[in-house]
C-alpha positions as CSV (number, residue, x, y, z in Angstrom):
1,X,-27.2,-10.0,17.7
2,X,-25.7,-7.8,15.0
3,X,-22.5,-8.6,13.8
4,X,-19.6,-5.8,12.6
5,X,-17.9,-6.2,9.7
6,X,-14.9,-4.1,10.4
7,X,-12.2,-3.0,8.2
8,X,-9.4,-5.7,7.7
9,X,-5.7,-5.8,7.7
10,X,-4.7,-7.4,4.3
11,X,-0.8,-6.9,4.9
12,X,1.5,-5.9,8.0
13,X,1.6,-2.4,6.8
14,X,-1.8,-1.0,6.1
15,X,-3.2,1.3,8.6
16,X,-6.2,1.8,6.2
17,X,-7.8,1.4,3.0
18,X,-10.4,2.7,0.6
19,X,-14.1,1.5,-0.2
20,X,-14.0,1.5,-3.7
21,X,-17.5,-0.3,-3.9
22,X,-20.2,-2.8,-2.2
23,X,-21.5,-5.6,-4.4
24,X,-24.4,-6.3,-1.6
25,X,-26.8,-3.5,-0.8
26,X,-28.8,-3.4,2.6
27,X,-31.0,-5.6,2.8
28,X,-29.5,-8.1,0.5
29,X,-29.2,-11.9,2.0
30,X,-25.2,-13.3,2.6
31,X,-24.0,-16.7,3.2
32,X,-20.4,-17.2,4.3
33,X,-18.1,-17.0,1.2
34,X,-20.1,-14.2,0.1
35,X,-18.3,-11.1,-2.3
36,X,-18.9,-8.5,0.5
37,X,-17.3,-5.5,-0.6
38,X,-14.2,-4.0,-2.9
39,X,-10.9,-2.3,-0.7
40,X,-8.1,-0.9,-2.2
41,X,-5.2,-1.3,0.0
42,X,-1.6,-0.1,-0.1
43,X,-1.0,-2.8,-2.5
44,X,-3.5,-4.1,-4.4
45,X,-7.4,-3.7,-4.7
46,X,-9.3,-6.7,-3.5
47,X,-12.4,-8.2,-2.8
48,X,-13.3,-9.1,0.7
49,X,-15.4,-12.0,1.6
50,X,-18.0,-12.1,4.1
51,X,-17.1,-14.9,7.2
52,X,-21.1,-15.0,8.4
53,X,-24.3,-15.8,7.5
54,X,-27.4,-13.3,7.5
55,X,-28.5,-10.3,5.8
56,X,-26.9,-6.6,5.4
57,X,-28.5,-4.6,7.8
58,X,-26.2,-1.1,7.2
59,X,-23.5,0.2,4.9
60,X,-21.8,2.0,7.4
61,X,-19.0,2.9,5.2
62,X,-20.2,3.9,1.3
63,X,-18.4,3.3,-2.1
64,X,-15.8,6.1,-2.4
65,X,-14.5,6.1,1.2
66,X,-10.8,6.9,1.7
67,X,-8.4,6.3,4.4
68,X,-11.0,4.0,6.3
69,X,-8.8,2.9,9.3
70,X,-8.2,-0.9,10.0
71,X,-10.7,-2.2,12.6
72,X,-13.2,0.9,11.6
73,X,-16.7,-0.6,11.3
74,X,-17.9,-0.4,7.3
75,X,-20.8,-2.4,7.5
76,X,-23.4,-4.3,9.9
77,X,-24.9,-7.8,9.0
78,X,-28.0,-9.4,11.0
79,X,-28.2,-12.9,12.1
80,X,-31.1,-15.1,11.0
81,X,-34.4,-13.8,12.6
82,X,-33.7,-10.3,13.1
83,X,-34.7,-7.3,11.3
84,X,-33.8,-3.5,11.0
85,X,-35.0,-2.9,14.3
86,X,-32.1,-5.1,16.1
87,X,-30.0,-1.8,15.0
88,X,-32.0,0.3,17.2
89,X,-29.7,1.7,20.1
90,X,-26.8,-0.6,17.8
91,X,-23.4,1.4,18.8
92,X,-20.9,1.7,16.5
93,X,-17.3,2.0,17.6
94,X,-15.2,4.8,16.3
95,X,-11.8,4.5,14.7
96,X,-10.2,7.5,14.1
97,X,-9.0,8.2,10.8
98,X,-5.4,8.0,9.5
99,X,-3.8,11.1,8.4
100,X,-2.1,10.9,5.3
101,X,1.3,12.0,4.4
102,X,1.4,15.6,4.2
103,X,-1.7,16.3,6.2
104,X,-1.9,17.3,10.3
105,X,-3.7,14.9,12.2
106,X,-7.0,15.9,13.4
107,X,-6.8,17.4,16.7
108,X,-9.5,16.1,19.3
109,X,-12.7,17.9,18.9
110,X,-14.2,19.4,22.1
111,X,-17.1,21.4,22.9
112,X,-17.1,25.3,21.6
113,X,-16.0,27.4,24.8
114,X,-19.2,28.8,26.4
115,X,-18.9,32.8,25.5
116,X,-18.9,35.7,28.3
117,X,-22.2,36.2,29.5
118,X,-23.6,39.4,27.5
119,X,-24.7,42.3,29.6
120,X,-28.6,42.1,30.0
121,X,-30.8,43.8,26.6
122,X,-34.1,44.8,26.9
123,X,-36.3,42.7,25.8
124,X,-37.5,42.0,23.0
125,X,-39.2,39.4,20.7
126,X,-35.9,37.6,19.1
127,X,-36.1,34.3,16.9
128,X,-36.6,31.0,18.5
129,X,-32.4,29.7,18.1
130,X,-31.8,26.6,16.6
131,X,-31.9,23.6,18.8
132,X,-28.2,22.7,20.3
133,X,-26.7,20.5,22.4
134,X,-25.8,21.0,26.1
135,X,-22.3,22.2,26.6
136,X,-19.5,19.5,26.7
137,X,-17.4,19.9,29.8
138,X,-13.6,21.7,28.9
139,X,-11.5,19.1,26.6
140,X,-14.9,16.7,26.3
141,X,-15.0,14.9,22.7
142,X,-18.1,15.3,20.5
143,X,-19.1,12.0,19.1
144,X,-20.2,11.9,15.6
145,X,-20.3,9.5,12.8
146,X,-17.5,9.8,9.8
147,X,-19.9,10.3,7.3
148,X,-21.5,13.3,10.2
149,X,-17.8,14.4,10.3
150,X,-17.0,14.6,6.6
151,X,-20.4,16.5,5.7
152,X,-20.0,19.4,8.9
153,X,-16.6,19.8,7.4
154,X,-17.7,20.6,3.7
155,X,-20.4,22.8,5.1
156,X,-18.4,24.7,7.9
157,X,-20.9,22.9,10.6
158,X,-20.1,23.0,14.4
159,X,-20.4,19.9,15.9
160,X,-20.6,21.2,19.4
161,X,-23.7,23.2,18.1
162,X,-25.7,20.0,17.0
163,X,-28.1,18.2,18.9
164,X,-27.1,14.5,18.1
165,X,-30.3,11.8,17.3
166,X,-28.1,8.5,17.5
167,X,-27.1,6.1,20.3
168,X,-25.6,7.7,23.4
169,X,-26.2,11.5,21.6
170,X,-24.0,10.6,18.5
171,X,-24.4,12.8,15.5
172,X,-25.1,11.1,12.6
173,X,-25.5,11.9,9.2
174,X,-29.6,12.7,9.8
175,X,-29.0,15.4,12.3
176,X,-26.3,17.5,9.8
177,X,-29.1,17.4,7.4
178,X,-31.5,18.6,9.8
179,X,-28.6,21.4,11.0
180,X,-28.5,22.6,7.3
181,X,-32.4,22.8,6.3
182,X,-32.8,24.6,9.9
183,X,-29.9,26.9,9.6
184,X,-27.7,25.9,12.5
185,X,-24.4,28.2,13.1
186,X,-21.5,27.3,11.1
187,X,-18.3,26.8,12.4
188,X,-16.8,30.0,11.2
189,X,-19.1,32.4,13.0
190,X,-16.7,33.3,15.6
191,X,-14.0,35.6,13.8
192,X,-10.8,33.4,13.5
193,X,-7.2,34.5,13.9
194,X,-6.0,36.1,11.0
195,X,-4.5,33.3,8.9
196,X,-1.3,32.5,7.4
197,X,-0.6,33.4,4.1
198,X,-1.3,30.7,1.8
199,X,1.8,29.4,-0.3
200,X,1.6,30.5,-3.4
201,X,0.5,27.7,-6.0
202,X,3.0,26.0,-8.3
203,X,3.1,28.4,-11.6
204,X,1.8,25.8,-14.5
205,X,3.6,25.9,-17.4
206,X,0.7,25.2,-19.8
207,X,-2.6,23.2,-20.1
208,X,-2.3,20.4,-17.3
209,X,-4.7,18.0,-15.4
210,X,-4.3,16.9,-11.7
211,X,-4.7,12.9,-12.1
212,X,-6.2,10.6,-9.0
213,X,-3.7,8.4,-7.5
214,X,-4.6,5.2,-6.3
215,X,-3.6,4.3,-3.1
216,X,-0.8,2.2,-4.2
217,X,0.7,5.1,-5.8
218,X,0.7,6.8,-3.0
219,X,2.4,4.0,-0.7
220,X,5.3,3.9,-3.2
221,X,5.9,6.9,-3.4
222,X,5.6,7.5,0.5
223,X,7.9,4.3,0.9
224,X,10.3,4.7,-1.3
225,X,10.7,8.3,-0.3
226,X,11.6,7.5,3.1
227,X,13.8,4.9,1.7
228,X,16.1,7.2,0.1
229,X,15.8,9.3,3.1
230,X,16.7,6.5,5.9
231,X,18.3,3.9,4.1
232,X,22.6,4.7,3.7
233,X,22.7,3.3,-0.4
234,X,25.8,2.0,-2.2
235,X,26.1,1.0,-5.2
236,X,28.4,-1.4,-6.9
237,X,27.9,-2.1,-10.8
238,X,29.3,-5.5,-12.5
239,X,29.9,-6.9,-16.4
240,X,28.4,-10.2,-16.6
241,X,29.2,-11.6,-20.8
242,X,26.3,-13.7,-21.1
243,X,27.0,-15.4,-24.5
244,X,27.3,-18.7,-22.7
245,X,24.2,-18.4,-21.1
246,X,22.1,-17.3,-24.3
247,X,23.5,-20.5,-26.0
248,X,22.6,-23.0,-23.1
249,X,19.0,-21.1,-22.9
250,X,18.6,-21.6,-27.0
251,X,19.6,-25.4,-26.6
252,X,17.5,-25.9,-23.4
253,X,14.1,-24.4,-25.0
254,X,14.6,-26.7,-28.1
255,X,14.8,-29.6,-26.0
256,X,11.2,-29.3,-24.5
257,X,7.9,-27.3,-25.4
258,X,6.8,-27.6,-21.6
259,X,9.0,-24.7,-20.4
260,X,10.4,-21.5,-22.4
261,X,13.3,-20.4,-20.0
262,X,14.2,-16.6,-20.3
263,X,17.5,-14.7,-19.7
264,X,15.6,-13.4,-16.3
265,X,14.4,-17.2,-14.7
266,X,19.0,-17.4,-15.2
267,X,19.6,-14.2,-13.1
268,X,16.7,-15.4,-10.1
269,X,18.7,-18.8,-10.2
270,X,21.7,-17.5,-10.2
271,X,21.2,-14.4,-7.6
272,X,19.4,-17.1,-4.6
273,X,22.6,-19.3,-5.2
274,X,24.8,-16.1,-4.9
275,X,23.0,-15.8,-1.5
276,X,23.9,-19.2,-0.4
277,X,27.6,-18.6,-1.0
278,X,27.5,-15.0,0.7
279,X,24.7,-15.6,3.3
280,X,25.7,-12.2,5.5
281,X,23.8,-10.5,2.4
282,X,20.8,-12.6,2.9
283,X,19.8,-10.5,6.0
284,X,17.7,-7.1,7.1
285,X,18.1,-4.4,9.9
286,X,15.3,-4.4,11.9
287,X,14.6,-1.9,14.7
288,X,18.3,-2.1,15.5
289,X,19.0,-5.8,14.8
290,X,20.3,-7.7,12.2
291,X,18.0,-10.5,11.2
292,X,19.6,-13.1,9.1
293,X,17.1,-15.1,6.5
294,X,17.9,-18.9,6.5
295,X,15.7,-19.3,3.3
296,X,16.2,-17.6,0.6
297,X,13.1,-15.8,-0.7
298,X,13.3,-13.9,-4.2
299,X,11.2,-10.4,-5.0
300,X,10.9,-10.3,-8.6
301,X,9.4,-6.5,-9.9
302,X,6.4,-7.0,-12.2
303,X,5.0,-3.8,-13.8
304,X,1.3,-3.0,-13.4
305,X,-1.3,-0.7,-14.2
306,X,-1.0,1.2,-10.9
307,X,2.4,0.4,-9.9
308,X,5.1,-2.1,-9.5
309,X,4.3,-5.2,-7.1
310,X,6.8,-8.1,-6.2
311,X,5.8,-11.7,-6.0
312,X,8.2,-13.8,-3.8
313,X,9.5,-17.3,-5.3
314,X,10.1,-19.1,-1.8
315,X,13.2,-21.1,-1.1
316,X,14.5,-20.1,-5.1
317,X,18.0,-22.1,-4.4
318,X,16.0,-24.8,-3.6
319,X,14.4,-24.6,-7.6
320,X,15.5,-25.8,-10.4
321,X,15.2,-23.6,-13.9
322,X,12.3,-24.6,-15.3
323,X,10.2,-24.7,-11.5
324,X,11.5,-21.0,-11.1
325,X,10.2,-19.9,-14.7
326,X,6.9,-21.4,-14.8
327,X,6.3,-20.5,-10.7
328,X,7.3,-16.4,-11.9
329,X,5.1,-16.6,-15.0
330,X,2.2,-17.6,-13.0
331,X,2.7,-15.0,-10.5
332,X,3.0,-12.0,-13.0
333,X,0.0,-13.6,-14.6
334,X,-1.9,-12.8,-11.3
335,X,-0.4,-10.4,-10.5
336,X,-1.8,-8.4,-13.3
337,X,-5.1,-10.0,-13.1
338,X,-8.1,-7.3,-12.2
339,X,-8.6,-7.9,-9.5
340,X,-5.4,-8.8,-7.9
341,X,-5.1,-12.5,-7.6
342,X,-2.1,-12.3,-5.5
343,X,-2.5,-13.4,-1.9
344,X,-0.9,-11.1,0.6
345,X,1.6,-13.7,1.2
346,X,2.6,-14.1,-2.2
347,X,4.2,-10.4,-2.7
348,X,4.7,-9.4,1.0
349,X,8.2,-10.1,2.7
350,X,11.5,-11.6,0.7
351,X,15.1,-11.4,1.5
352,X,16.0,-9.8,-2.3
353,X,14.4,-7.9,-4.9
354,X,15.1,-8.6,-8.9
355,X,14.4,-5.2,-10.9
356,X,15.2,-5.9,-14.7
357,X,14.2,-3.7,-17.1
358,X,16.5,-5.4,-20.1
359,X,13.7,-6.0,-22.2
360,X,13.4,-2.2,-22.6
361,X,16.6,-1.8,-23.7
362,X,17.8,-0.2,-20.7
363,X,21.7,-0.3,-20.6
364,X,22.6,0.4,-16.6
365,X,20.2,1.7,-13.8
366,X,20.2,2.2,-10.0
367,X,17.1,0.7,-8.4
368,X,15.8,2.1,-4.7
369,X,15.8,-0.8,-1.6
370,X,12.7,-1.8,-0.9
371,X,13.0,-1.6,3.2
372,X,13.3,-4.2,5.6
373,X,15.4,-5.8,2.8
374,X,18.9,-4.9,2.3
375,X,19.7,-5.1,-1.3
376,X,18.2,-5.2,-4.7
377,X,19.4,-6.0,-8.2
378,X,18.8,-3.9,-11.4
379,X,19.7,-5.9,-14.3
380,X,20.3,-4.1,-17.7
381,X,19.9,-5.2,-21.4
382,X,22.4,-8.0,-22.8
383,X,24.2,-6.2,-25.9
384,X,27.2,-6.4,-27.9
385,X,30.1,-4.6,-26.7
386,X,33.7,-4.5,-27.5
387,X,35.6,-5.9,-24.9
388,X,40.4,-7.6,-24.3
389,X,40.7,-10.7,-24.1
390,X,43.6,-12.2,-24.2
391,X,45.2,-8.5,-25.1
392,X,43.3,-8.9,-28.0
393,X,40.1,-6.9,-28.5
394,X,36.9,-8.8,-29.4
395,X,32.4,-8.7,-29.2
396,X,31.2,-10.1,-26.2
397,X,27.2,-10.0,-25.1
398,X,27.5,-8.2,-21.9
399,X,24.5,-7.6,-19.4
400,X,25.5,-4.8,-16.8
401,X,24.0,-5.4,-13.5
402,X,23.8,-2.7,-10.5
403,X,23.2,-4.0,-7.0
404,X,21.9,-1.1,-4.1
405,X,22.7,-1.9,-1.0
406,X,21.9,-0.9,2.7
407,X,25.4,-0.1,4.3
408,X,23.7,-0.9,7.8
409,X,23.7,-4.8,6.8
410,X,26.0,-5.2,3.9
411,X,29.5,-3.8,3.7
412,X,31.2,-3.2,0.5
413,X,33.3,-6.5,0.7
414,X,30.0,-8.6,1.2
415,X,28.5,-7.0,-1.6
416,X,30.9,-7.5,-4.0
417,X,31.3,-11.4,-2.9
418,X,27.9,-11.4,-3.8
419,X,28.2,-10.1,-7.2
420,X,31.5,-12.0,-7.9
421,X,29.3,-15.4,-6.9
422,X,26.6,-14.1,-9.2
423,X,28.9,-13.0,-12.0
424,X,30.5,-16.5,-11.8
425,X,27.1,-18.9,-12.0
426,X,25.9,-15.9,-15.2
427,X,28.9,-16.5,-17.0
428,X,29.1,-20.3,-16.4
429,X,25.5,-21.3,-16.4
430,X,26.2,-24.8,-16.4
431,X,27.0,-24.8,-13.0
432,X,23.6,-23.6,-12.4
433,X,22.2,-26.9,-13.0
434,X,24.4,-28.6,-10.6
């Protein structure tokens, strides 16, 4: 019996994903463990293994797809013994595609209204009309294939004018290419509505090109959009001198060639035992609830080619130094491996986001929540800066840190016990190591 290969759900929010290309073609033989296919996801693009044995019968979906919905079928693969004709009569459900930001969903397509009878002609020898099919009750659905849907669309095709070849009368892609060679009515034959003035397009400025986005893009920018629109931000900025800390570093490095510690393996050990001493921060709003984290499970931003993505360091006040730094450099090393060689579990979830751009000499910056989480860190560059002690002015390496926060969860008090308890292990690191 055929089996569907259907569209999976790599993380808890994907409603879909792009084909970006099959590494079997029809025909081909799999075995279990099998590269099946290439899906970029809101995250990440990566290669999907196939979980049965037998041959690829049909590429439903082909390379290029976007927006294929979770659960859609892409592809079908035949068990041992059978052959192309097993696909004979083979339904395929349909999933309905996701509409993406900024465009209306589809609305449900239904049989062309039958016109007002004409009054009676005289006759005469007319052309033979182009095959259609029979009239779908008021409100009915026409069933046809993505790939029938995509191409009746490009060419201004009505579907309720097109006889239908596959199982149960479904129009597949066969029957549009029949339609076009034979001339079949296009959609816009009845006169529409006058429509709405288009908006005017942006003026350019000068020469410019329109780049492709990946998918990722698009989910941060759709995410972190509604962030700043839902989430209620504060911000509360801190001093940390970290002269101490870059001389226990130095004298930690020189003692062993099996770890290099940086400033940034300091501020993840130093932020998850900041959560331990002000737990209430360690906690999201969810749906109307607060949900407090027992473990405490750092984000850390790494930079890649299409993005930003966070790997999670589980239980980091559980860690020592050295278990943190090699743990995050292995991570970022995957992380910004082609593909992907994340797990979805690996940079999905977290209690607390790290964003440190230091090491680009940024002085101070505000970072955006990453929803359900609460809070998130932006760490600044460590530099010289005249600072009193004592009454008496003096240089001091200070590192100014910014923490976001979601007002729903946190209050301004908890935050800034946070960042006190953080301010206190950065600027006496030996207590880190306790």
């Amino acid at each position: 019996m055929p089996i569907n290969v259907l569209m999976p759900a790599l993380s808890p929010t994907m409603t879909d994903g792009n084909i970006v290309s099959w590494m079997k073609k029809e025909g081909d033989a799999i075995a279990a463990g099998d590269l099946l296919c290439e899906i970029e996801t809101d995250k990440a693009t990566m290669e999907i293994e196939s979980v049965d044995d037998g041959v690829l019968g049909r590429i439903v979906t082909p390379d290029g797809t976007e927006n294929v919905p979770v659960n859609a079928v892409i592809g079908v693969i035949l068990e041992g013994g059978e052959d192309a004709t097993a696909l004979d009569g083979w339904e395929i459900p349909v999933v309905e595609a996701v509409p993406q930001e900024g465009e209306p969903a589809a609305p449900a397509e239904t049989a062309a209204p039958a016109p007002a009878p004409a009054a009676p002609a005289p006759a005469a020898p007319t052309p033979a009309p182009v095959p259609a099919a029979p009239a779908a009750p008021s409100g009915g659905r026409v069933f046809a294939s993505p790939l029938a849907r995509r191409m009746a669309k490009q060419s201004g095709l009505d579907l309720a004018a097109i006889s239908g070849s596959g199982p149960k009368g479904r129009i597949v892609k066969a029957d549009i290419e029949a339609a076009l060679a034979g001339g079949a009515p296009a959609a816009t034959a009845a006169a529409p509505a006058a429509p709405a003035p288009a908006p005017a397009p942006i003026a350019a400025v000068g020469p410019y090109e329109d780049l492709p986005t990946s998918k990722m893009r698009k989910i941060i920018a759709q995410r972190l959009q509604e962030a700043k629109q839902t989430v209620p931000h504060f911000y509360l900025t801190i001093d940390c001198e970290i002269d101490e800390l870059l001389k226990l570093r130095k004298d930690l490095n020189g003692r062993s060639d099996a770890y290099k510690l940086s400033v940034n393996d300091f501020v993840v050990r130093a932020s998850a035992l900041a959560l331990r001493r002000a737990p209430e921060c360690n906690a999201s709003w969810i749906d109307g609830v607060l949900r407090q984290y027992s473990g405490v499970d750092i984000s850390v931003a790494v930079a890649i080619d299409d993005g930003l993505v966070t790997p999670i360091l589980r239980n980091a006040d559980h860690k020592g130094l050295s278990t943190l730094s090699d743990e995050m450099k292995e991570l970022a090393r995957r992380a910004r491996a082609k593909p992907m060689g994340l797990a979805p579990e690996e940079y999905q979830g977290g209690s607390f986001t790290i964003s440190n751009l230091g090491m680009f000499g940024i002085k101070e910056f505000a970072a955006i929540i990453n929803p359900p989480q609460s809070m998130i860190l932006a760490v600044g560059a460590g530099a010289q800066r005249p600072v009193v002690k004592d009454g008496a002015l003096a240089v001091a390496t200070v590192m100014s840190c910014t923490l976001s926060v979601d007002h729903r969860v946190v209050d301004g008090a908890a935050g800034a016990k946070f960042l006190a308890a953080f301010k206190g292990f950065i600027e006496d690191p030996l207590t880190m190591l306790l």
